[in-house]
Backbone and ligand atoms as CSV (ligand in chain L), in Angstrom:
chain,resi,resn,atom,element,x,y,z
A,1,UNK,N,N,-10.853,12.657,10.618
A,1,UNK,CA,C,-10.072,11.759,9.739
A,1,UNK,C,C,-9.274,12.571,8.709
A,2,UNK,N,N,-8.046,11.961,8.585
A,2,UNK,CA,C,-7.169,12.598,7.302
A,2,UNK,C,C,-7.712,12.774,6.257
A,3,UNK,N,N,-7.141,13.311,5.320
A,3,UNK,CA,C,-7.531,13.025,3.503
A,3,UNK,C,C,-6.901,12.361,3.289
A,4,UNK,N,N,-7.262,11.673,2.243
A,4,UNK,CA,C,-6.685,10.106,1.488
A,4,UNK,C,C,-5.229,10.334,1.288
A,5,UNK,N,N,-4.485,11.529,0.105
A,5,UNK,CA,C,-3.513,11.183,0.427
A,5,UNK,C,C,-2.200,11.021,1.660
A,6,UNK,N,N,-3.134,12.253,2.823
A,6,UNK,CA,C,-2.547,11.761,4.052
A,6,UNK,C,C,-2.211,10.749,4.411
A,7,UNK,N,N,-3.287,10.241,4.752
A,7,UNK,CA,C,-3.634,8.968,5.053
A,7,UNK,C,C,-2.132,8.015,5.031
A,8,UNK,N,N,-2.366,7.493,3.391
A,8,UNK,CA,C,-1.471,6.388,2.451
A,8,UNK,C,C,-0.300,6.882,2.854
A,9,UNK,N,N,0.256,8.393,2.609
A,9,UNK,CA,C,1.820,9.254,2.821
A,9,UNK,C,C,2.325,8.829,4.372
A,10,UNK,N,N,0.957,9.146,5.253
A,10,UNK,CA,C,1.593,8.527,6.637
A,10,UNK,C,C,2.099,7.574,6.810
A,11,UNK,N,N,1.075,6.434,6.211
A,11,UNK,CA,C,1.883,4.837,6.743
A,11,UNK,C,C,2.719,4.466,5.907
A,12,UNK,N,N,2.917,5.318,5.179
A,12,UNK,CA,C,4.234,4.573,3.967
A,12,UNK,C,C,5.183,5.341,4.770
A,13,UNK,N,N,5.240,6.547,5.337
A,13,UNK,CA,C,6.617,6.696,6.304
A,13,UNK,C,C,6.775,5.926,7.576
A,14,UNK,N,N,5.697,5.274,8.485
A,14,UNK,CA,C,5.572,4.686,9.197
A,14,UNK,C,C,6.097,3.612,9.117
A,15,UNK,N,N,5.824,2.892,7.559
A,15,UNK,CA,C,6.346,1.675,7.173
A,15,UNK,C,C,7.961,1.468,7.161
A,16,UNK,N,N,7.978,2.463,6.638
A,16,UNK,CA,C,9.827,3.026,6.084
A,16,UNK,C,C,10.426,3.085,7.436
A,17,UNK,N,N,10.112,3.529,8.173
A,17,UNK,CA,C,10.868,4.004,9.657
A,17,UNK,C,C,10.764,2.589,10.414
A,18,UNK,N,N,10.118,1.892,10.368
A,18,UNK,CA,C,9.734,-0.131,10.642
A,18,UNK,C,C,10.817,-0.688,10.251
A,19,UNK,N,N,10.834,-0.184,8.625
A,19,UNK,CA,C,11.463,-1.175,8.104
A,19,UNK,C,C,12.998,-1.127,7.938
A,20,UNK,N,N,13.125,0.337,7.946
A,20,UNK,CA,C,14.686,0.683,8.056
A,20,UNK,C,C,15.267,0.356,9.509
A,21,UNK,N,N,14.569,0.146,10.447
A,21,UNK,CA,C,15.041,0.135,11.826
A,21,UNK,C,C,15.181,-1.112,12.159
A,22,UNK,N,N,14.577,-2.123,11.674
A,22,UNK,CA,C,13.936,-3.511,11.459
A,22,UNK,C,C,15.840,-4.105,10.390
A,23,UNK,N,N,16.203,-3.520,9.736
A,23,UNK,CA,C,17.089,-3.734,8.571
A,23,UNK,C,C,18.667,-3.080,9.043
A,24,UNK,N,N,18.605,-2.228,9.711
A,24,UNK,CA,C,19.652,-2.175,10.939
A,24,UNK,C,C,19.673,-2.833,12.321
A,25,UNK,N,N,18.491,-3.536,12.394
A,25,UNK,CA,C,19.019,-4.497,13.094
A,25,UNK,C,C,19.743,-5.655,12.857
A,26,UNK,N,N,18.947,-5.857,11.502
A,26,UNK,CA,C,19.543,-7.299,10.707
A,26,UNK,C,C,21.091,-7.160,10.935
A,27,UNK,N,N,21.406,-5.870,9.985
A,27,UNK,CA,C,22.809,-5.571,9.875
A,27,UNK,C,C,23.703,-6.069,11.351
A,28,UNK,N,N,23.085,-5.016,12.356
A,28,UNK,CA,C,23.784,-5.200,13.390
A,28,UNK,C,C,24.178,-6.452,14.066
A,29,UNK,N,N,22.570,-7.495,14.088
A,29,UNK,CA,C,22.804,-9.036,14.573
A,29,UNK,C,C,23.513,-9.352,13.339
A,30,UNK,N,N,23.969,-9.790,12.328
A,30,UNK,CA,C,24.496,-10.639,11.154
A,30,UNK,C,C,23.659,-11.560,11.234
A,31,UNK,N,N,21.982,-11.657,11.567
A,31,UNK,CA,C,21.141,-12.227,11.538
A,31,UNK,C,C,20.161,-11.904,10.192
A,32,UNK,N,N,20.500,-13.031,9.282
A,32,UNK,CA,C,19.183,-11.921,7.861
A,32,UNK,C,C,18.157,-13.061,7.752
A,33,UNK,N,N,17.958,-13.732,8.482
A,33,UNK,CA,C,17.079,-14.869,8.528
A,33,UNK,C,C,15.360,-14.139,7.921
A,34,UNK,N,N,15.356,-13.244,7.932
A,34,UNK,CA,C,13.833,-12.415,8.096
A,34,UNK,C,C,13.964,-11.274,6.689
A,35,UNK,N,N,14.957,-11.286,6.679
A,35,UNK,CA,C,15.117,-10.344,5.301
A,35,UNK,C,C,13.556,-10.130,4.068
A,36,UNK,N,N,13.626,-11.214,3.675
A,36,UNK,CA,C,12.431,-11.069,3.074
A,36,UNK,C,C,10.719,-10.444,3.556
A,37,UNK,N,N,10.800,-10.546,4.909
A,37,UNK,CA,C,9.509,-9.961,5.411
A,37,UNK,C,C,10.283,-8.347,5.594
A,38,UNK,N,N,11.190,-7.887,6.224
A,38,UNK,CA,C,12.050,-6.962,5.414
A,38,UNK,C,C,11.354,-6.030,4.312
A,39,UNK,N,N,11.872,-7.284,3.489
A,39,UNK,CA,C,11.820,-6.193,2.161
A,39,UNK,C,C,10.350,-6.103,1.559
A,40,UNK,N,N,9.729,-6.793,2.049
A,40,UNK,CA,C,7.925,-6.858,1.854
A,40,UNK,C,C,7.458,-5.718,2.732
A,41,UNK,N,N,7.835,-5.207,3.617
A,41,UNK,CA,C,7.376,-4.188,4.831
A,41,UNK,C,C,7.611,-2.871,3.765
A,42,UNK,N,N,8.941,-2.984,3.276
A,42,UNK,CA,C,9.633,-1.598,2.800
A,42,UNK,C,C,8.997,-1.241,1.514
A,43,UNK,N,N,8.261,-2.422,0.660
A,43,UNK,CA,C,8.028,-2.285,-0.685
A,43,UNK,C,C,6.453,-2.342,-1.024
A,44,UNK,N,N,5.852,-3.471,0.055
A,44,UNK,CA,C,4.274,-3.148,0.284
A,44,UNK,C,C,4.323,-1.623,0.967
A,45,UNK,N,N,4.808,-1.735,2.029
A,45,UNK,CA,C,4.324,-1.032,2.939
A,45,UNK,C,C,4.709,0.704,2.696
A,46,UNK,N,N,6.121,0.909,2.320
A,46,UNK,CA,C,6.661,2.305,1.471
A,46,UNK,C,C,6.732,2.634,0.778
A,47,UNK,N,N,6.645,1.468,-0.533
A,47,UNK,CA,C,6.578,1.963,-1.772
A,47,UNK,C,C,5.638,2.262,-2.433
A,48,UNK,N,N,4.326,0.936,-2.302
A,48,UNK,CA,C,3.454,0.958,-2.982
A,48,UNK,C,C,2.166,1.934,-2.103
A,49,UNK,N,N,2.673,1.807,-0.803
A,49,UNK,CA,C,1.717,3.055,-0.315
A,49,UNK,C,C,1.797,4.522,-0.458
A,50,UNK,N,N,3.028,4.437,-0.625
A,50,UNK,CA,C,3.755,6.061,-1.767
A,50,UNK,C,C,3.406,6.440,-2.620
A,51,UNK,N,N,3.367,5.532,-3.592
A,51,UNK,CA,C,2.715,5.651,-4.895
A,51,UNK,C,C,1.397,5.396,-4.886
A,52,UNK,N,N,0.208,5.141,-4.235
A,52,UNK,CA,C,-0.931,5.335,-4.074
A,52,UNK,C,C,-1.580,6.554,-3.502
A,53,UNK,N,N,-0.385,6.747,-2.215
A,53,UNK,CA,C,-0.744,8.174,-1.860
A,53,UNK,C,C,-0.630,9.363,-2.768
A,54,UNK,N,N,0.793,9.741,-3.834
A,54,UNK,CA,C,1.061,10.694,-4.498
A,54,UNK,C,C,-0.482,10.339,-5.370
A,55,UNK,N,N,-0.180,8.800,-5.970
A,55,UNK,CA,C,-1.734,9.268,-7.114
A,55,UNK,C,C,-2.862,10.125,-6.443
A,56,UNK,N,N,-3.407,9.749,-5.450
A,56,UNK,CA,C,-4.769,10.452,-4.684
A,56,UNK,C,C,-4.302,11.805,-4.723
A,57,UNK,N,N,-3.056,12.004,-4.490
A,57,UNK,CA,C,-2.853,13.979,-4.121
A,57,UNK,C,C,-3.166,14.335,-5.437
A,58,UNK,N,N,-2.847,13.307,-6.257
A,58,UNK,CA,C,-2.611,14.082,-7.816
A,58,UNK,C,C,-4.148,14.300,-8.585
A,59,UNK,N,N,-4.736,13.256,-8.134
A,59,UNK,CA,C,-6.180,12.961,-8.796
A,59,UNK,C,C,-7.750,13.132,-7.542
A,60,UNK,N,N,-7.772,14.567,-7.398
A,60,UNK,CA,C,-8.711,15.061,-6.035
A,60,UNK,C,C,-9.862,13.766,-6.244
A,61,UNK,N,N,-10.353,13.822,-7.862
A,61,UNK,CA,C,-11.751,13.074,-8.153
A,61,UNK,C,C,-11.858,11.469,-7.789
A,62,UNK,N,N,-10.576,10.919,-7.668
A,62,UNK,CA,C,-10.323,10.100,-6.929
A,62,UNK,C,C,-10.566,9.647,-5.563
A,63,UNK,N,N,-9.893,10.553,-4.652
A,63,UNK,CA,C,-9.532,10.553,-3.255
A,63,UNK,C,C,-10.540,10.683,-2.770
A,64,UNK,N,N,-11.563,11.400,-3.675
A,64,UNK,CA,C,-13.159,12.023,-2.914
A,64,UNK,C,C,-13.804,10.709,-2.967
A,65,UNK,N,N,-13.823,9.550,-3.506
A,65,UNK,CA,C,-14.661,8.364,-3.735
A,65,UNK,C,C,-14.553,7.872,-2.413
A,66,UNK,N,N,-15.298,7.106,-2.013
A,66,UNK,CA,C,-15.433,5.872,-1.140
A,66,UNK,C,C,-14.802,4.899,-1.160
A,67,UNK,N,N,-14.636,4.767,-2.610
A,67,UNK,CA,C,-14.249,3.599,-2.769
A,67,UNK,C,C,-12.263,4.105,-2.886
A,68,UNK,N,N,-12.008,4.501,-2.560
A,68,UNK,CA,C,-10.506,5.172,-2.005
A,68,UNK,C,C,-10.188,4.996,-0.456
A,69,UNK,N,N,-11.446,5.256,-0.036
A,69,UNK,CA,C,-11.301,4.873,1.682
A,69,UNK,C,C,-11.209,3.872,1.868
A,70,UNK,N,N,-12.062,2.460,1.306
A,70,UNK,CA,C,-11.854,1.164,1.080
A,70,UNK,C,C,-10.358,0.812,0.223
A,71,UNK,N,N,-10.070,1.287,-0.049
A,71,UNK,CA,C,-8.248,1.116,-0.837
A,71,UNK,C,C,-7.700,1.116,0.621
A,72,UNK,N,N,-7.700,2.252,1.181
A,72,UNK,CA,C,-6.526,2.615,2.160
A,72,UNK,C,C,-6.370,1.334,2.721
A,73,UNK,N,N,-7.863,1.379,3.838
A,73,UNK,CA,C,-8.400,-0.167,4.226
A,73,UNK,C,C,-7.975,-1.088,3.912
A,74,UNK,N,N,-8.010,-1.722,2.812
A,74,UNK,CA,C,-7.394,-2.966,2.873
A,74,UNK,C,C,-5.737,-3.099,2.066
A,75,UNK,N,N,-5.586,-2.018,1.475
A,75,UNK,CA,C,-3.393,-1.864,1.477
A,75,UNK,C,C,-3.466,-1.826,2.844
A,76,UNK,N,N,-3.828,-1.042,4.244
A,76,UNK,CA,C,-3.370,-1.360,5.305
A,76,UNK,C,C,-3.497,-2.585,5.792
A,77,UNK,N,N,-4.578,-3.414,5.576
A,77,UNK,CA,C,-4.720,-4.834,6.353
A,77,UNK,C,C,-3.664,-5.018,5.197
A,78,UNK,N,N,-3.014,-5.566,4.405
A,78,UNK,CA,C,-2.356,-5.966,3.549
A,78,UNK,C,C,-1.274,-6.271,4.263
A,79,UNK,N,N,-0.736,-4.570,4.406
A,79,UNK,CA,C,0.783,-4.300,5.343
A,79,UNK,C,C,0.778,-5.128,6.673
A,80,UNK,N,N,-0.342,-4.944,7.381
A,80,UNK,CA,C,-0.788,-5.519,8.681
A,80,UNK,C,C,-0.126,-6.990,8.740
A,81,UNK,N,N,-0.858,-7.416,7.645
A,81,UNK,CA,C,-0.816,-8.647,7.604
A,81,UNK,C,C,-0.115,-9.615,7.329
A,82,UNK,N,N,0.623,-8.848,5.993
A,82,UNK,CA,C,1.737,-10.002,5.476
A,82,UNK,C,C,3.304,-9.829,5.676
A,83,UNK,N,N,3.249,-8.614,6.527
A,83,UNK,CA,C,4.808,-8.606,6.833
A,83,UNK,C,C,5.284,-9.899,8.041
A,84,UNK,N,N,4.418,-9.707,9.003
A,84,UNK,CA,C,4.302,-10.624,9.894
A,84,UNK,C,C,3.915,-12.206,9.630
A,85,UNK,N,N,3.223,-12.167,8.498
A,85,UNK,CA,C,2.760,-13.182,8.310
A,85,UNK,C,C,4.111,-13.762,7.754
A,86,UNK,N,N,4.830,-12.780,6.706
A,86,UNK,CA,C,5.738,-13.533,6.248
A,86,UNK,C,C,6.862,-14.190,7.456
A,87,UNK,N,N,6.756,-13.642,8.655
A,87,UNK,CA,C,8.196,-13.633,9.807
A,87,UNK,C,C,7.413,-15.158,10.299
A,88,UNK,N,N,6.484,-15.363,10.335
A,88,UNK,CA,C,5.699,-16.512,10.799
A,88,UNK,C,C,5.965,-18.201,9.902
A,89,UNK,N,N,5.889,-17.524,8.340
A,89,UNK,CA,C,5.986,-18.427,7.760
A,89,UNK,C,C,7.411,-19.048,7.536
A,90,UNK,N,N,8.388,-18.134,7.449
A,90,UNK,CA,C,9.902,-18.298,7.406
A,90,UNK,C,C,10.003,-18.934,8.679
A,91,UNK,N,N,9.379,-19.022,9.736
A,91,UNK,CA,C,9.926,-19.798,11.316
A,91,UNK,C,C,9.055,-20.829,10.977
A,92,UNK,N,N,8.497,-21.235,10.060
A,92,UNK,CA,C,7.362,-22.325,9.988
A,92,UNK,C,C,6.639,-22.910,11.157
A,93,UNK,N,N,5.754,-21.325,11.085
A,93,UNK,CA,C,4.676,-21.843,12.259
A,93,UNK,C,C,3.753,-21.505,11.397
A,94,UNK,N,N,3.332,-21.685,10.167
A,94,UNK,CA,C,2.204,-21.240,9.740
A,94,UNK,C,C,1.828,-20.898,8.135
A,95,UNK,N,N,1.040,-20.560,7.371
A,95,UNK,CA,C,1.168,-19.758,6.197
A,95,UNK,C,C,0.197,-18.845,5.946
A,96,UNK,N,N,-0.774,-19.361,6.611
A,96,UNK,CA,C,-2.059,-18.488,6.522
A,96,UNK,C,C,-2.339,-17.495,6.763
A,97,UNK,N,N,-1.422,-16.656,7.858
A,97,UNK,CA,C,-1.511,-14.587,7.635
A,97,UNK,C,C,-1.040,-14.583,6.077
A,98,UNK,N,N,0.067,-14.919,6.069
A,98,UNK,CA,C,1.261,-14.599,4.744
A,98,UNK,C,C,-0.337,-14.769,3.648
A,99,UNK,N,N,-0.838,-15.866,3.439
A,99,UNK,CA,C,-2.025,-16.125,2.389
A,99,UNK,C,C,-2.716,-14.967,2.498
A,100,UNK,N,N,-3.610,-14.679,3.461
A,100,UNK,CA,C,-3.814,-13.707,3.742
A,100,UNK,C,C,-3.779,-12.283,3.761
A,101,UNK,N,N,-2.441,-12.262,3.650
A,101,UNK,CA,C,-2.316,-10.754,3.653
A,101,UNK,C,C,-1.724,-10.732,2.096
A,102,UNK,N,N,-1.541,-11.804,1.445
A,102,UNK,CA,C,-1.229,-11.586,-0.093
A,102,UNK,C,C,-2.483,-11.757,-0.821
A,103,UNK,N,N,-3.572,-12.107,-0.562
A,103,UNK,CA,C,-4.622,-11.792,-0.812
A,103,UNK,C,C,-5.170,-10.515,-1.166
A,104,UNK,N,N,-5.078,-9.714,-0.034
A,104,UNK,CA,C,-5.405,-8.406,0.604
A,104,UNK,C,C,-4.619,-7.357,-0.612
A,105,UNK,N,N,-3.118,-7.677,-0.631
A,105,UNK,CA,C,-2.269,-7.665,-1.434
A,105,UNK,C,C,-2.515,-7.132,-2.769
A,106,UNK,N,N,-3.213,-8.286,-3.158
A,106,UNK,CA,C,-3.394,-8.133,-4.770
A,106,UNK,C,C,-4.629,-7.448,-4.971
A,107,UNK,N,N,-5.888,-7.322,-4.207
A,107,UNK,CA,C,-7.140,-6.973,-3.913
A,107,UNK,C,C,-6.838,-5.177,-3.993
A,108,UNK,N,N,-5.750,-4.723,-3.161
A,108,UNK,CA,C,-5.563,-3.452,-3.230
A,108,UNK,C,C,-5.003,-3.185,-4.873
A,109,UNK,N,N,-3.986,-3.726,-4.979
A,109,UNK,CA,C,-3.684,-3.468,-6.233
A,109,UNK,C,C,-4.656,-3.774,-7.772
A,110,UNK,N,N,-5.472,-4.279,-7.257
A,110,UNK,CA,C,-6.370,-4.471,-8.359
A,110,UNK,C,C,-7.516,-3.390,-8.090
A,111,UNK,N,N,-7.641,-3.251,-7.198
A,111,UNK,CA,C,-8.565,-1.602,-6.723
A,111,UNK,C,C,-7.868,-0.385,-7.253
A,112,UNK,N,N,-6.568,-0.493,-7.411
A,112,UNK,CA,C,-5.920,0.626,-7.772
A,112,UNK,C,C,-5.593,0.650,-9.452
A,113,UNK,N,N,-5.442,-0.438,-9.565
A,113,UNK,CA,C,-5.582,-0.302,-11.486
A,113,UNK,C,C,-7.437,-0.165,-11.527
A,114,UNK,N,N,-8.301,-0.983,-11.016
A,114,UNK,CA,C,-9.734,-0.095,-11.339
A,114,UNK,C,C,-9.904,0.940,-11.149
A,115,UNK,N,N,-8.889,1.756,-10.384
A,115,UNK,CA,C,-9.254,3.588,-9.714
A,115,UNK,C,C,-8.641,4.562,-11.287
A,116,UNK,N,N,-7.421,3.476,-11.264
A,116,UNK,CA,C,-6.582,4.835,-12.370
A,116,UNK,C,C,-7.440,4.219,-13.873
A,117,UNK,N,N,-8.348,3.273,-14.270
A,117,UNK,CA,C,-9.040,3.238,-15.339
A,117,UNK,C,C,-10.301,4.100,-15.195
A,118,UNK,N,N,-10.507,4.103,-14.258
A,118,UNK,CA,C,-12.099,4.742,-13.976
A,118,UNK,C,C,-11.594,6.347,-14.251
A,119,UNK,N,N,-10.404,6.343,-13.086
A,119,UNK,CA,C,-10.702,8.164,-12.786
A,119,UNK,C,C,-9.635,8.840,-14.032
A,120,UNK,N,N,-8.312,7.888,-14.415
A,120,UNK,CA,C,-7.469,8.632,-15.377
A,120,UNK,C,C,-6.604,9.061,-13.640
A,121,UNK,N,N,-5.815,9.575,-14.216
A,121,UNK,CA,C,-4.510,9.913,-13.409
A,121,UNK,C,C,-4.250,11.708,-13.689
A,122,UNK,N,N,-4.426,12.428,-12.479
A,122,UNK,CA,C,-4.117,14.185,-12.932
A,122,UNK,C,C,-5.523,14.899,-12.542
A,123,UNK,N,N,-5.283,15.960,-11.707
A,123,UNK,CA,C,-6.234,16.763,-12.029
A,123,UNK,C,C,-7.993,17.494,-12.836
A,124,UNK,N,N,-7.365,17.200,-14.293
A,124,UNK,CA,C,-7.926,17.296,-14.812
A,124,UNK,C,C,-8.712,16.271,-15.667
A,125,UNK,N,N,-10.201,16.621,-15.928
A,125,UNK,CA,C,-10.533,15.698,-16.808
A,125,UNK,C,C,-10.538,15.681,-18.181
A,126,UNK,N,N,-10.830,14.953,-19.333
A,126,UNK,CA,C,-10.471,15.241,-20.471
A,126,UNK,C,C,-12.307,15.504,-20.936
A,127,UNK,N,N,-12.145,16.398,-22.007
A,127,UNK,CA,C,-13.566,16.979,-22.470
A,127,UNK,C,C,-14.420,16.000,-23.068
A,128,UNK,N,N,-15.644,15.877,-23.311
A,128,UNK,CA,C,-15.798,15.334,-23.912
A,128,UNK,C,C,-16.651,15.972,-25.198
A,129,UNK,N,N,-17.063,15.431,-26.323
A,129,UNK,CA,C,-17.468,15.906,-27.622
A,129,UNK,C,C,-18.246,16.527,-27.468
A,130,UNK,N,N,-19.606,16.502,-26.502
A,130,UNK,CA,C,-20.566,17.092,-26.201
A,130,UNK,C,C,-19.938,18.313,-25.537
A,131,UNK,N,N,-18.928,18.626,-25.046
A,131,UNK,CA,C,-18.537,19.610,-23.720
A,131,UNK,C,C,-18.494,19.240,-22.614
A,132,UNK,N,N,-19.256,18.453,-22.100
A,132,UNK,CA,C,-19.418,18.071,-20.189
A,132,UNK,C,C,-18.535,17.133,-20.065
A,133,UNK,N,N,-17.759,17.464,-18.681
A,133,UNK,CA,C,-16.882,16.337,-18.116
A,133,UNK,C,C,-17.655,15.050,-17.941
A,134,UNK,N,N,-16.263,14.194,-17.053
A,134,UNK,CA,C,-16.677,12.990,-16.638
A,134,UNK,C,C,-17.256,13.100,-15.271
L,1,HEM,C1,C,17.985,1.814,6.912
L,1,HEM,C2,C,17.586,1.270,5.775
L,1,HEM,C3,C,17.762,-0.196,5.425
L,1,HEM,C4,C,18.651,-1.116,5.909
L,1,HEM,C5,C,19.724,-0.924,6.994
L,1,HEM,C6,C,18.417,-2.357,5.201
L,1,HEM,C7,C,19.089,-3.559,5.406
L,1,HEM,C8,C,18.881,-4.734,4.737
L,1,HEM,C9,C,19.578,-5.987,4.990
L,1,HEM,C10,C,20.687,-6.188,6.010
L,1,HEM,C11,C,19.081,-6.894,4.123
L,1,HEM,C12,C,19.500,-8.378,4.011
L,1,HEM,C13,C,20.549,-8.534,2.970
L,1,HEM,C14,C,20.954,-9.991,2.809
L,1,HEM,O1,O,20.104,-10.889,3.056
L,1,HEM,O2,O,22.084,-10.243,2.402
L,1,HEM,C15,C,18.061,-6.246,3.322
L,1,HEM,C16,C,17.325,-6.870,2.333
L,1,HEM,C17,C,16.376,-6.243,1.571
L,1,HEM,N1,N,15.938,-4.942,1.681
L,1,HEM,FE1,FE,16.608,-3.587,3.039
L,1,HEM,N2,N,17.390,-2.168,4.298
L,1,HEM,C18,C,16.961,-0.870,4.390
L,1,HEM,C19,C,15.957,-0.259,3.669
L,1,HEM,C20,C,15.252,-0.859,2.631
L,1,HEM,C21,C,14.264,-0.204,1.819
L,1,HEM,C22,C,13.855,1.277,1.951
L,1,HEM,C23,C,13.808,-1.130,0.937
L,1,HEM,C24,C,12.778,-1.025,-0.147
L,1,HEM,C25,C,12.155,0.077,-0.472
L,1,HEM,C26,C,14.492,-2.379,1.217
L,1,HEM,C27,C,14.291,-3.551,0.531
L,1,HEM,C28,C,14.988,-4.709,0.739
L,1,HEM,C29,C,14.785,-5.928,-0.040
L,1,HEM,C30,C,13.846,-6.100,-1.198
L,1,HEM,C31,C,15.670,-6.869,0.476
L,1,HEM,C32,C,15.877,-8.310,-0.008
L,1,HEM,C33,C,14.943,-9.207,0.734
L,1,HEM,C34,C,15.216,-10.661,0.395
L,1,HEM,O3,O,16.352,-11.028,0.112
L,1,HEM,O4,O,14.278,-11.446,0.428
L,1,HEM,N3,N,15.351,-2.178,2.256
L,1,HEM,N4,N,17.954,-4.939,3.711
């Protein structure tokens, strides 16, 4: 298995290469009916997995947790889930991936503001009065 920030760096280019190819098609059909699952692919899926991945490269004490492997986990069911879900719900066959994967959604992102309160963001840790790290 990768290291964490592998991991996140992969599928956020994976995502990007989806979604840019996915967005020249639009262009090409003059079809933008889907746009919005689009731009949910490019921004769940490249941005915010970008910026989860750089944090882990940046913060080792992080990436080493478990509970980082469970991040990846469910930002990927996230991506999995709600890009498609959204192409489902715009043809109104449905809402419940889209629920679903915005669930997942916010679950990662709330794992990731508990990661950068717990661990701090960087390398290093800050001292404490006694001398011993965190
Ligand atoms: C090859 C690269 C890309 C192409 C050709 C492309 C193309 C498009 C097209 C044709 C639309 C629809 C515009 C309309 O409805 O008038 C669109 C919408 C959008 N794109 Fe892209 N795109 C690309 C990359 C990206 C990336 C990298 C991001 C974000 C990081 C992004 C985010 C969005 C968003 C947020 C929307 C608006 C969605 C909405 O209206 O609901 N796109 N793009």
């Amino acid at each position: 298995m990768k290291e964490i920030p592998t991991r996140f760096l992969a599928l956020a280019a994976v995502a990007a290469l989806f979604g840019m190819i996915w967005g020249i098609q639009m262009s090409a059909s003059h079809d933008y009916t889907l746009s919005p699952a689009h731009g949910h692919l490019n921004l769940i899926g490249f941005v915010t997995m970008s910026i989860f991945g750089t944090y882990y490269a940046l913060t080792p004490r992080a990436a080493d947790r478990p509970l980082a492997k469970l991040h990846f986990w469910i930002a990927t069911a996230a991506v999995v889930l709600l890009a498609p879900g959204i192409v489902i719900a715009i043809t109104d066959r449905g809402e419940l991936l889209a629920q679903i994967g915005s669930l997942l959604a916010i679950l990662s992102m709330a794992l990731f503001a508990f990661t950068i309160v717990r661990y701090g963001v960087g390398p290093f840790v800050a001292a404490k009065t006694d001398g011993q790290e965190n």
